[in-house]
C-alpha positions as CSV (number, residue, x, y, z in Angstrom):
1,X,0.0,0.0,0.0
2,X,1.7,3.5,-1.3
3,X,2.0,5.6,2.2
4,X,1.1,8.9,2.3
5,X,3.1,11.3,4.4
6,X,0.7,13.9,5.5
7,X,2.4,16.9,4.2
8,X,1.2,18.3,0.6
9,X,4.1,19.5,-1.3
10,X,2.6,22.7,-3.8
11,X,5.1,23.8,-6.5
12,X,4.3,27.5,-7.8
13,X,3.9,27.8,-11.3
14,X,6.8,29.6,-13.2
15,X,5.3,33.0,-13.8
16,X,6.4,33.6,-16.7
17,X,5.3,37.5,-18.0
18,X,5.0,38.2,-22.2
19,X,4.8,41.9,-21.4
20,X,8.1,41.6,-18.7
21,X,10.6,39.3,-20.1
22,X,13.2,40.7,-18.3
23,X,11.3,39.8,-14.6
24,X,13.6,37.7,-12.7
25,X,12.0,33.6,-12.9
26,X,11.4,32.5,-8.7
27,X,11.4,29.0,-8.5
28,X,8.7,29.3,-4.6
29,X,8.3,26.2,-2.9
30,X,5.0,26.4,-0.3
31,X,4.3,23.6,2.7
32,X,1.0,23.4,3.7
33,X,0.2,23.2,7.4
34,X,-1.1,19.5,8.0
35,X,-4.5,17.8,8.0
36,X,-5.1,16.9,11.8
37,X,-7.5,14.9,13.3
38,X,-9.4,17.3,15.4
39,X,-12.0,14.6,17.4
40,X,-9.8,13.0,20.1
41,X,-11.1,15.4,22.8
42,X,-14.5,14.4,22.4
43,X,-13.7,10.5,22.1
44,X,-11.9,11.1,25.3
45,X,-15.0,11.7,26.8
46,X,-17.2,9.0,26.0
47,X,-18.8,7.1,23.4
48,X,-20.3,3.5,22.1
49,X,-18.8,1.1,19.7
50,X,-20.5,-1.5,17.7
51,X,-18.9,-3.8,15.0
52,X,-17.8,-7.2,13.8
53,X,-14.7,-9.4,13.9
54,X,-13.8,-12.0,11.2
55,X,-11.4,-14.5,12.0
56,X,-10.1,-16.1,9.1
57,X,-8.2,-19.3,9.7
58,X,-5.4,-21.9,7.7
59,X,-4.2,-24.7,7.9
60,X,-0.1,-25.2,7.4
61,X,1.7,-28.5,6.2
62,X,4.4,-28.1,9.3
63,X,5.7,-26.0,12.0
64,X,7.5,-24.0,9.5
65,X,4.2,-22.3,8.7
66,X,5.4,-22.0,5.2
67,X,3.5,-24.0,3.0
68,X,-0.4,-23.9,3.3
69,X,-1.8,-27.1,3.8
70,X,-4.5,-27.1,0.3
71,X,-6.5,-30.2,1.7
72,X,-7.8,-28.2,4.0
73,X,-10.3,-25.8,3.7
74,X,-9.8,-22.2,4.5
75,X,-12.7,-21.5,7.8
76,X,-14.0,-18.0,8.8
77,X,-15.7,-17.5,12.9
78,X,-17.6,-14.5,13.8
79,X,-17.8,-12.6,16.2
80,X,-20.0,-9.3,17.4
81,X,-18.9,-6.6,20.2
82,X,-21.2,-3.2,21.7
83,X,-18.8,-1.4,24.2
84,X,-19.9,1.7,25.5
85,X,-17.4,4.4,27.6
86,X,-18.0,6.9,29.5
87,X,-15.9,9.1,31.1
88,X,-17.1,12.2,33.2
89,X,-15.9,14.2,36.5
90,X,-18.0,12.3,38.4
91,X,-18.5,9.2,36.4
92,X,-16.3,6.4,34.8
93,X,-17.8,3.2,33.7
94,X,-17.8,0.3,30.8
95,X,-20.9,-1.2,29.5
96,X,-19.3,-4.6,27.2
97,X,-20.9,-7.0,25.2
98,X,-19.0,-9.5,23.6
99,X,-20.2,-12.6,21.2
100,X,-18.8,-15.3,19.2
101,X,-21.1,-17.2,16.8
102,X,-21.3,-20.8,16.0
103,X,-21.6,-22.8,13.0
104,X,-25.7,-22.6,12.8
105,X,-24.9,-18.5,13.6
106,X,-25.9,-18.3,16.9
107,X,-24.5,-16.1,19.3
108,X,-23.0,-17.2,22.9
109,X,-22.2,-14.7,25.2
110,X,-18.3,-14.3,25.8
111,X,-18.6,-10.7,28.1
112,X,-22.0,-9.3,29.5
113,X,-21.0,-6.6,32.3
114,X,-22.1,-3.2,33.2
115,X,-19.0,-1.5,35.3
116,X,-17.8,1.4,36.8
117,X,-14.7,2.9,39.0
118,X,-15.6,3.5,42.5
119,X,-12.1,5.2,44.4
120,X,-10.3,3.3,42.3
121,X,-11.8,-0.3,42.3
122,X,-14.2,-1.9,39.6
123,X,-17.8,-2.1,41.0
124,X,-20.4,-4.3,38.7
125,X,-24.3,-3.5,38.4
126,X,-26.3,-6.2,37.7
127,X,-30.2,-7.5,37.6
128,X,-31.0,-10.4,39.9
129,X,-33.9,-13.0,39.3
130,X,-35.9,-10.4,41.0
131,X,-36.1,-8.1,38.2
132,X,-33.5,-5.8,40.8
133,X,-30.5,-3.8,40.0
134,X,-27.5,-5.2,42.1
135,X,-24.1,-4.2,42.7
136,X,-21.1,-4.9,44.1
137,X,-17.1,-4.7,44.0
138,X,-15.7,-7.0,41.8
139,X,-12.7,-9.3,43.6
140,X,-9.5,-11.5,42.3
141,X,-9.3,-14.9,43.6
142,X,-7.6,-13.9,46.6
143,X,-10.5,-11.4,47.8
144,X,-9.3,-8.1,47.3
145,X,-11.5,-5.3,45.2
146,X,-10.2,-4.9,41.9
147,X,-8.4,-2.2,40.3
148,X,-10.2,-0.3,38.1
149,X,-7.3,1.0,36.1
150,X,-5.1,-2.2,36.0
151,X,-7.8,-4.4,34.2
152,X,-8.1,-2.9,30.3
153,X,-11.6,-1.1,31.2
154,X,-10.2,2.5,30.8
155,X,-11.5,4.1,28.0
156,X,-7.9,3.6,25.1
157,X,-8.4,7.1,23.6
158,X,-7.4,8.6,27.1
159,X,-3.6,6.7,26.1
160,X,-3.8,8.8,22.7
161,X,-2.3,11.9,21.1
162,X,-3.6,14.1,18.0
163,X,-0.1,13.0,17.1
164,X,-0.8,9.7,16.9
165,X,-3.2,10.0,13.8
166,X,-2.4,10.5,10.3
167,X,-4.1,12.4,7.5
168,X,-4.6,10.3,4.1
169,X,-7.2,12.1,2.1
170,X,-10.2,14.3,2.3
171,X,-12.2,12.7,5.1
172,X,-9.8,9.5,6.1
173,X,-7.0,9.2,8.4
174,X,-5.0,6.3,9.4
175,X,-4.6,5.4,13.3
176,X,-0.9,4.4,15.5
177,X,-0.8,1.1,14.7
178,X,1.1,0.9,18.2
179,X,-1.9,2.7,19.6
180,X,-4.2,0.8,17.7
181,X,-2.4,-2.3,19.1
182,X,-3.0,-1.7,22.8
183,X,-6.8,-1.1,22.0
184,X,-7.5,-4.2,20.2
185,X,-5.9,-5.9,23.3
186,X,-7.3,-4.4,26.0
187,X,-10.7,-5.3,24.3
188,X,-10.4,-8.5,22.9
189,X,-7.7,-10.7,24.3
190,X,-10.5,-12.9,26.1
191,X,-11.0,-13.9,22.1
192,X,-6.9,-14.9,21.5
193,X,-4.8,-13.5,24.1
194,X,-1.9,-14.2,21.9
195,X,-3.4,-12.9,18.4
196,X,-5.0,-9.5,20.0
197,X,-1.7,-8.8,21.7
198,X,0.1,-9.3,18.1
199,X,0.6,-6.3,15.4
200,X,-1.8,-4.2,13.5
201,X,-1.1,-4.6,9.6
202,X,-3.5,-2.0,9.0
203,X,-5.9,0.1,9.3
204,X,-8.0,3.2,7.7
205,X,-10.2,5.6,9.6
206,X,-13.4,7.7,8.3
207,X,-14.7,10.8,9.8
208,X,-17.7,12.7,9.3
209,X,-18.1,16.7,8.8
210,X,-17.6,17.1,12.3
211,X,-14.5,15.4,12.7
212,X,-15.5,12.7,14.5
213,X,-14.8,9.2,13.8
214,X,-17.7,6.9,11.9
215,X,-15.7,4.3,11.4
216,X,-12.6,2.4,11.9
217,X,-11.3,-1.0,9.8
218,X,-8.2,-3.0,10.7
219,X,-6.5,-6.0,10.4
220,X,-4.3,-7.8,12.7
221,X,-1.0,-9.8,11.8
222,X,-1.5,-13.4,11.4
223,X,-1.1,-15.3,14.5
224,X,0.3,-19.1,14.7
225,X,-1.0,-21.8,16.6
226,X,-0.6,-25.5,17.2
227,X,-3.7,-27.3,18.1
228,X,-3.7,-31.1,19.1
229,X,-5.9,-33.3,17.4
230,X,-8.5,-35.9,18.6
231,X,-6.6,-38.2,16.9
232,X,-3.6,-37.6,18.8
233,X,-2.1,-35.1,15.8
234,X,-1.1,-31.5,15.3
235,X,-2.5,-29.1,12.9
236,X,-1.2,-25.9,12.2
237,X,-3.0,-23.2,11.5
238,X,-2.8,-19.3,11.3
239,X,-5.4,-16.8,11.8
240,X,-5.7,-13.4,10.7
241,X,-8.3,-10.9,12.5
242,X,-10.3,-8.1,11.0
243,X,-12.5,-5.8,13.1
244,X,-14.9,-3.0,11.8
245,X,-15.4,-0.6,14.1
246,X,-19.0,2.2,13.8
247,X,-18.9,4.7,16.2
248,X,-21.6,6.5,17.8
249,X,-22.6,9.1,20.6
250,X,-19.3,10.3,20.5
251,X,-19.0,12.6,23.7
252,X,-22.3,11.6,25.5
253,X,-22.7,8.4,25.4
254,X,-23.6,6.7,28.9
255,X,-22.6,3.5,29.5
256,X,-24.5,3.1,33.0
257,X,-28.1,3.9,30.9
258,X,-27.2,0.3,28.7
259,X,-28.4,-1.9,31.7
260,X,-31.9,-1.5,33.1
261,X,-34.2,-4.3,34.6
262,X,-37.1,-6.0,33.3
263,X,-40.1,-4.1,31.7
264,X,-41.4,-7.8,31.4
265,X,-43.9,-9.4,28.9
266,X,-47.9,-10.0,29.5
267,X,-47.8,-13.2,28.1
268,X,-45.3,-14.5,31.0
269,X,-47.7,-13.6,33.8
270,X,-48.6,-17.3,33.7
271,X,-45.4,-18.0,35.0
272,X,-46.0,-16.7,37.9
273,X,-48.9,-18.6,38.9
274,X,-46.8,-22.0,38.8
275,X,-43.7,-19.9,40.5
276,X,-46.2,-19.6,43.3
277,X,-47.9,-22.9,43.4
278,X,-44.5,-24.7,43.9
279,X,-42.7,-22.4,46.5
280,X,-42.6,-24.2,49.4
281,X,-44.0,-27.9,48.2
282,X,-42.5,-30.8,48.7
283,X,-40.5,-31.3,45.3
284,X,-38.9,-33.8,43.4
285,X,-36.5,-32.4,40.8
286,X,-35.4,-35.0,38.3
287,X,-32.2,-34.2,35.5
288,X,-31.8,-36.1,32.6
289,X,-28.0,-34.7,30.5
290,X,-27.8,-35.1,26.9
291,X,-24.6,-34.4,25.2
292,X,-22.4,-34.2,21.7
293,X,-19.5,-33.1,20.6
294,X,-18.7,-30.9,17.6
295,X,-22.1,-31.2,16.3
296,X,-21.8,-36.0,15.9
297,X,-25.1,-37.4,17.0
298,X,-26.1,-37.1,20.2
299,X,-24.0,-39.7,23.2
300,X,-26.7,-41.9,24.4
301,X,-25.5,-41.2,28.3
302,X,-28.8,-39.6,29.6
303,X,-27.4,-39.7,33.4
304,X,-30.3,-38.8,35.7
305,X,-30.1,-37.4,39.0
306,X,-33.3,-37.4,41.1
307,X,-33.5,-35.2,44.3
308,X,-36.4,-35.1,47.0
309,X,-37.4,-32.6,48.7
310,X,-39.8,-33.8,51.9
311,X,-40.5,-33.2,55.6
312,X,-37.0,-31.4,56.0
313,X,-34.7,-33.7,54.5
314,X,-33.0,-33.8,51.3
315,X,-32.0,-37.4,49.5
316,X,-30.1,-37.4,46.1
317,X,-29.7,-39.9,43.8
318,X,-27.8,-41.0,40.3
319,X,-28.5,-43.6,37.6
320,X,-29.1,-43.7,33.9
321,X,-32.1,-43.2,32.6
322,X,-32.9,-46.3,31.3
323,X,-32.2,-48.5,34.9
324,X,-35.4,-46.2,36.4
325,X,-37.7,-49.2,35.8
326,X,-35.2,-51.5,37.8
327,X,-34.6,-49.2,40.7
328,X,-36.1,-51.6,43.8
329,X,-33.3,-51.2,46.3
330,X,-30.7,-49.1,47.5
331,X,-27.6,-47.3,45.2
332,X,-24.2,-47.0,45.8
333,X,-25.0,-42.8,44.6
334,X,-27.5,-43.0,47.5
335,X,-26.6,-39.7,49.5
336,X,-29.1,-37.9,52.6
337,X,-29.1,-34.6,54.6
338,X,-31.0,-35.0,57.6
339,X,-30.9,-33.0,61.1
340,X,-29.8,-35.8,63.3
341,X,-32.1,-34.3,66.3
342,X,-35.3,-34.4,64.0
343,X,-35.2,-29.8,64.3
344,X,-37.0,-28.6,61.2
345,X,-35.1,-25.3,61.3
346,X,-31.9,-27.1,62.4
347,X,-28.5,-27.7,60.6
348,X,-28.6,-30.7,58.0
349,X,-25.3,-32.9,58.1
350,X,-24.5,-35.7,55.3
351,X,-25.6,-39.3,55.6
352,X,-25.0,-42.9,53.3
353,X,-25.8,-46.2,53.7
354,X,-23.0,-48.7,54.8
355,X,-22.4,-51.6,53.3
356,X,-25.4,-53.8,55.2
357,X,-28.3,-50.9,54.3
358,X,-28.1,-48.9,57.4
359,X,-28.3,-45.2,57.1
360,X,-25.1,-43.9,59.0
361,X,-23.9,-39.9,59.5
362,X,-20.5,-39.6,57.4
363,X,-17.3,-38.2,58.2
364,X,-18.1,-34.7,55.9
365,X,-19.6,-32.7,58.6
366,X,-22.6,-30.2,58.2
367,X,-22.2,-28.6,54.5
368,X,-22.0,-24.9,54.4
369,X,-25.4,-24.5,53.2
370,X,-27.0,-25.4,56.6
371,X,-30.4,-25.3,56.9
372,X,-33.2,-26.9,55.3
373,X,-34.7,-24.0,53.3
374,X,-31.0,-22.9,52.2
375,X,-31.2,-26.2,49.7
376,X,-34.5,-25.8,48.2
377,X,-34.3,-24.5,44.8
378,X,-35.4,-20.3,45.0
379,X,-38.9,-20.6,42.4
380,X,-41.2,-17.8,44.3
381,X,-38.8,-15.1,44.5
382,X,-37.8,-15.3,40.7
383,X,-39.2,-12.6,38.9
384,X,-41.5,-14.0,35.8
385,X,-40.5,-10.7,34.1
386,X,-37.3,-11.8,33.4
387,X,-38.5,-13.9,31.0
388,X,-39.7,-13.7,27.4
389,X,-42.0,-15.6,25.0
390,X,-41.7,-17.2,21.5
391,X,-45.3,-17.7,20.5
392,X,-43.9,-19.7,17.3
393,X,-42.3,-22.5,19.8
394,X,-44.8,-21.6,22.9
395,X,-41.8,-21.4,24.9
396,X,-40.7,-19.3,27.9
397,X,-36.9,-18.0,27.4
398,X,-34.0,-16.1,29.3
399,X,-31.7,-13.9,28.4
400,X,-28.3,-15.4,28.7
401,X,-26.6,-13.4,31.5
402,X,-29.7,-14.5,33.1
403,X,-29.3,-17.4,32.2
404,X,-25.8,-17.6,34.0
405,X,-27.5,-16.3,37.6
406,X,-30.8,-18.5,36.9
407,X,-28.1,-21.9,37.7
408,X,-25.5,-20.4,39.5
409,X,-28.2,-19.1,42.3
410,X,-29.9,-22.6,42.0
411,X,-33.2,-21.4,40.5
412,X,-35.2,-24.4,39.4
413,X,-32.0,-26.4,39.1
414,X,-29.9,-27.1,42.7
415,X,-26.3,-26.9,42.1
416,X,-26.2,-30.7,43.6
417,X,-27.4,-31.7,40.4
418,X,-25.1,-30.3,38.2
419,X,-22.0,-32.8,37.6
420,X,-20.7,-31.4,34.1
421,X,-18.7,-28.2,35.1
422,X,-19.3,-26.6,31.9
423,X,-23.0,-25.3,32.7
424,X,-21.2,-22.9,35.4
425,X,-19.2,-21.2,33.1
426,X,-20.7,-21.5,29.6
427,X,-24.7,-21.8,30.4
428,X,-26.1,-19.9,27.3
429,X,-29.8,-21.1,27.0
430,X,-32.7,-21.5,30.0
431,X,-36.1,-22.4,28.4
432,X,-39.5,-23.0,30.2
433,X,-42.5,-25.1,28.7
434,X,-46.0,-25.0,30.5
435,X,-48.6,-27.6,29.4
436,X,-52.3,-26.9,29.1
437,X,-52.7,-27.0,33.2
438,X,-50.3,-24.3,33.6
439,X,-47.3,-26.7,35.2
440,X,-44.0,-27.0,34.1
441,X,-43.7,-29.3,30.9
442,X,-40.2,-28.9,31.2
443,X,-37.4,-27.1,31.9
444,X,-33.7,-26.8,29.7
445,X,-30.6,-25.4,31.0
446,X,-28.3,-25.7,27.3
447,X,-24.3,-25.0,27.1
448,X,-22.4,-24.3,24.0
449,X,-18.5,-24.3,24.2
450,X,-15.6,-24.3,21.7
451,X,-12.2,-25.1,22.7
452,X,-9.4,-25.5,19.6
453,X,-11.2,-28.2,17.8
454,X,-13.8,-29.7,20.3
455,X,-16.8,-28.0,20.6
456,X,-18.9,-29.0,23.7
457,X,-22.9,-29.1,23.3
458,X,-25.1,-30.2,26.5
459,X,-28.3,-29.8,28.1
460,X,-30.1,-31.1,30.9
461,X,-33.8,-31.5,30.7
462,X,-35.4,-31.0,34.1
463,X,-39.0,-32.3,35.2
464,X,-41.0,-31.6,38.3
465,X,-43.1,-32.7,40.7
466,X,-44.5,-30.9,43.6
467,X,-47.1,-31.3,46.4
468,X,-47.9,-33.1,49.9
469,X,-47.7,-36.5,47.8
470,X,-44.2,-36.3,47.0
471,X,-42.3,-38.3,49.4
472,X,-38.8,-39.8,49.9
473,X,-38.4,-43.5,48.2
474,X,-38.2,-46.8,49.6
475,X,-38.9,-45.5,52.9
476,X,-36.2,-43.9,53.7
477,X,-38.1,-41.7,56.3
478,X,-38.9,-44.9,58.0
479,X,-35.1,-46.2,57.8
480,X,-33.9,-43.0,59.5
481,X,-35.9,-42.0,62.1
């Protein structure tokens, strides 16, 4: 690409005079002052980016990565971003969205937070199952508050200088590609640490008649990467990013406006009949996992966990869906929390069967959870206006972060039931499916997750009963009185 230098070099025209021949000839050479980029002030005060990022990957034949491997197809990921900065006297905060896509193009959720700078420390907002605005400082592993300045969230124009942007023609410029660099990083490295800390190749900028920036294209250097194999191989591949970056509400934008709770939807007021109907009920929960890999026919594992709920006790069990019909005695997965003194409001502490069928306390200790009503799945206080409804599928649906807080909070589904560890960090879908008396069909708690070459794909399928006839099995009240 032919560079451009800024600086327009004007020759005069030789003047030369029929009626004075004589005039001496002055050879005047003028510089024009420079083209700057006159809208970094106003970026340094805010604004809200939207755009799209194209990874473009291939294959290599070795670790030379000089010979392109043509078997191989060439394979493109998306992904989608909406980060919004705002940066006042009395307020500094990050709205971010970030969003990979999958093969069918549908998005999963790789950043979701609303933040601000509070003395220095990142504080998050958030909305609860209540259809309430939370918040709270943000901690590192160790349990200290976050700094707000040492975790990429400050707004990367602030780290720029009108210097730092070049004039090419009438209304583009081009952008520090060192500059540029640090940006891309401090946005994207939870994409590819190692490629969004890598080089800009290039990059072209567009303002509008006010100076500010519309838009901003670039490509990243290509990155190298060996990636092991399912069959115990190597492929090497390189990718090459390109971001497109549109610019808006340049100067006002307000990043603490992008998160606001629930207006909620008339249709899911029926939810909140059966919310209410089953708070408080005896329940059995039963989980039934289904899951494939990089999109092969489903594994026929369908590992079912059933868990009671009933006069103050909890008892868990594990088999595979199709040994339900067998189950007349005892399991090895057999697993009870009782209060040893009978107390309904008392502490519950672990108990198994030993190896002649007598329930016996075990060596664990009370769990942290305590008390009876601490395990019982939270249904009344969730909020039906966090849902919404597809009429086409007649199904109730939440949001993703939602959906992330729905298990991790143990809404519907108690964390003793989930055994893949996946759905903690990577739970993307929570649907709800009523039948014609109002009760929960159904409930489905999906995962989507790509790592190198495996993609993950699971979801548990949770039914319900609830009421005064659900009791323990095989009289295990009886056994353990």
């Amino acid at each position: 690409m032919k560079k451009n230098n800024s600086i327009l070099l004007v020759l005069s025209l030789l003047a030369l005079s029929a009626c004075a021949q004589n005039a001496p000839v002055e050879d005047e050479i003028k510089e024009d002052e420079p083209v700057k980029f006159t809208g970094l002030a106003n970026l340094q005060k805010g604004f809200e980016v939207t755009g799209q990022i194209v990874a473009t990957k291939r294959y290599y034949s070795d670790e030379s990565y000089e010979f392109i491997d043509d078997s191989r197809e060439v394979e493109a990921k998306n992904y989608a971003f909406d980060f919004t900065y705002t940066d006042k006297e009395d307020f500094v905060g990050l709205h971010r969205n970030l969003y990979s896509y999958d093969n069918h193009n549908q998005p999963h959720m790789i950043l979701d937070e609303n933040l601000y700078n509070k003395d220095g420390k990142v504080r998050i907002k958030y909305i609860g199952y209540e259809n309430e605005m939370f918040e709270d400082y943000v901690y590192d592993s160790t349990g200290n508050a976050l700094s707000y300045g040492a975790n990429d969230l400050i707004n990367p124009f602030l780290f720029m200088e009108n210097e730092d942007f070049s004039h090419l023609s009438d209304n583009t410029f081009t952008l520090s590609n060192k500059k540029l660099s640090q940006m891309v990083a401090g946005m994207f490295s939870s994409i590819d640490v190692t490629a969004f800390s890598g080089a800009i190749s290039r990059n072209i900028l567009e303002i509008d008649e006010n100076g500010d920036i519309k838009t901003l294209i670039c490509t990243l250097d290509e990155s190298y990467k060996e990636i092991s194999t399912s069959n115990y191989g190597i492929d090497y591949t390189g990718t090459v990013y390109s971001i497109n970056f549109n610019f808006k509400d340049i100067g006002t934008a307000e990043s603490a406006k992008k998160l606001q709770v629930y207006e909620g939807e008339e249709e899911c007021a029926k939810l909140r009949t059966i919310f209410d109907k089953m708070e408080g009920q005896n329940l059995r929960v039963r989980r039934v996992d289904h899951s494939w890999y990089n999109d092969d026919e489903e594994i026929d594992v369908n590992e079912t966990i059933d868990l009671y709920y009933a006069d103050h006790k909890v008892f868990y069990q594990v088999y595979t869906l199709d040994e339900y019909e067998e189950i007349t005695a005892p399991r090895e997965s057999d697993f009870l929390l009782m209060n040893p003194d009978g107390d309904p409001n008392g502490n519950l502490y672990p108990y198994a069967r030993s190896y002649n069928g007598v329930w016996n306390r075990t060596g664990m200790g009370r769990l942290d959870i305590t008390t009876y009503e601490n395990y019982l799945p939270i249904i009344g206080d969730v909020s039906h206006e966090i849902f919404h409804y597809d009429k086409e599928r007649d199904i109730y649906y939440l949001d993703e972060p939602m959906a992330l807080y729905w298990l991790l909070d143990g809404c519907f589904l108690p964390t003793m039931a989930v055994s893949d560890p996946g759905y903690f960090d990577f739970l993307s879908k929570v649907e709800v499916k009523l039948d014609e008396n109002g009760d929960i069909e159904y409930a489905r708690c999906e995962y989507y997750h790509e790592l190198d070459l495996l993609i993950s794909h699971a979801y548990y399928e949770l039914t319900y009963e609830y009421g005064p006839s659900v009791h323990l099995p095989y009289n295990i009240e009886e056994e353990v009185k």
